[in-house]
C-alpha positions as CSV (number, residue, x, y, z in Angstrom):
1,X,-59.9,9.0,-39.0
2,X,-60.3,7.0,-42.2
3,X,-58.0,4.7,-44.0
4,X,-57.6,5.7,-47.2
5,X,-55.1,4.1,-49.0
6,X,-53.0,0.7,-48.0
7,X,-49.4,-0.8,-49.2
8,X,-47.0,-3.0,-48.1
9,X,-46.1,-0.7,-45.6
10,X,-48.9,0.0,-44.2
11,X,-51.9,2.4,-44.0
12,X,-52.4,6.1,-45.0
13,X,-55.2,7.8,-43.0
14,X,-57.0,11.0,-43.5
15,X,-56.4,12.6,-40.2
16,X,-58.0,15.8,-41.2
17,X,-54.9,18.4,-42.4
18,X,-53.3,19.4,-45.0
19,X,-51.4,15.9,-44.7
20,X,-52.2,12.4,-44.4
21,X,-50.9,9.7,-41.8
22,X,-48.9,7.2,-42.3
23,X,-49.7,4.1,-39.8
24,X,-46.8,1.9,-40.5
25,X,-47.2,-2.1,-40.6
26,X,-45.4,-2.5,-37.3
27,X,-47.8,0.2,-36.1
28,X,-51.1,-1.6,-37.4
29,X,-51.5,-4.0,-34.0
30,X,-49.5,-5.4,-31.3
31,X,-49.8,-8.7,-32.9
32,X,-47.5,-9.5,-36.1
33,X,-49.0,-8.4,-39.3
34,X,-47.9,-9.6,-42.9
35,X,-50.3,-8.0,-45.2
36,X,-51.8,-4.6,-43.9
37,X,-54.9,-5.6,-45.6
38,X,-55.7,-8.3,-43.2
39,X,-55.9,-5.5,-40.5
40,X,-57.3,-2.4,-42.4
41,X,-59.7,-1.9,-45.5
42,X,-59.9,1.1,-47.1
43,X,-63.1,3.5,-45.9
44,X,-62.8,2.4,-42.2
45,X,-62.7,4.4,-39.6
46,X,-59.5,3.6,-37.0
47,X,-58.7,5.4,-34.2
48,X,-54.8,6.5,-34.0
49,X,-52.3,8.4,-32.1
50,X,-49.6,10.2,-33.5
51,X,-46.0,9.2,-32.4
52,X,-44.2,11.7,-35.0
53,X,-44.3,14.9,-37.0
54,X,-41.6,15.5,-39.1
55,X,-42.1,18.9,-40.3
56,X,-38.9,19.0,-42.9
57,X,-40.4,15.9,-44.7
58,X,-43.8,16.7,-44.0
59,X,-44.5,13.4,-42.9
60,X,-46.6,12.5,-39.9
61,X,-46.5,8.9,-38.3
62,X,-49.7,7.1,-36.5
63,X,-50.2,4.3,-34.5
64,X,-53.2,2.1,-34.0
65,X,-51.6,1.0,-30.8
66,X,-53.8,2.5,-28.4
């Protein structure tokens, strides 16, 4: 999976579907993040698990807790 994009919020991963992942920032590490950028740059390669699909929103939630 590859990180494609990063906000405040967090990081949006290619997971391969129509759809990307969101990993959220409280989802980045176990450790306290501020800035998703100090944990994820864009074009790496992370390995996630996904904790939620919401198929109304189309939305589906990853962790890098693993």
């Amino acid at each position: 999976m590859i990180v494609i994009l990063i906000n405040k919020n967090g990081a949006f991963v290619d997971i391969g579907v129509k759809h990307d992942g969101l990993v959220h920032i409280s989802e980045l590490s176990d450790n306290f993040v501020k800035n998703p950028s100090d944990v994820v740059s864009i074009g790496d390669i992370v390995k996630v698990k996904v904790i939620k699909i919401d198929l109304e929103r189309q939305k589906v939630s990853l962790s890098m807790k693993i």
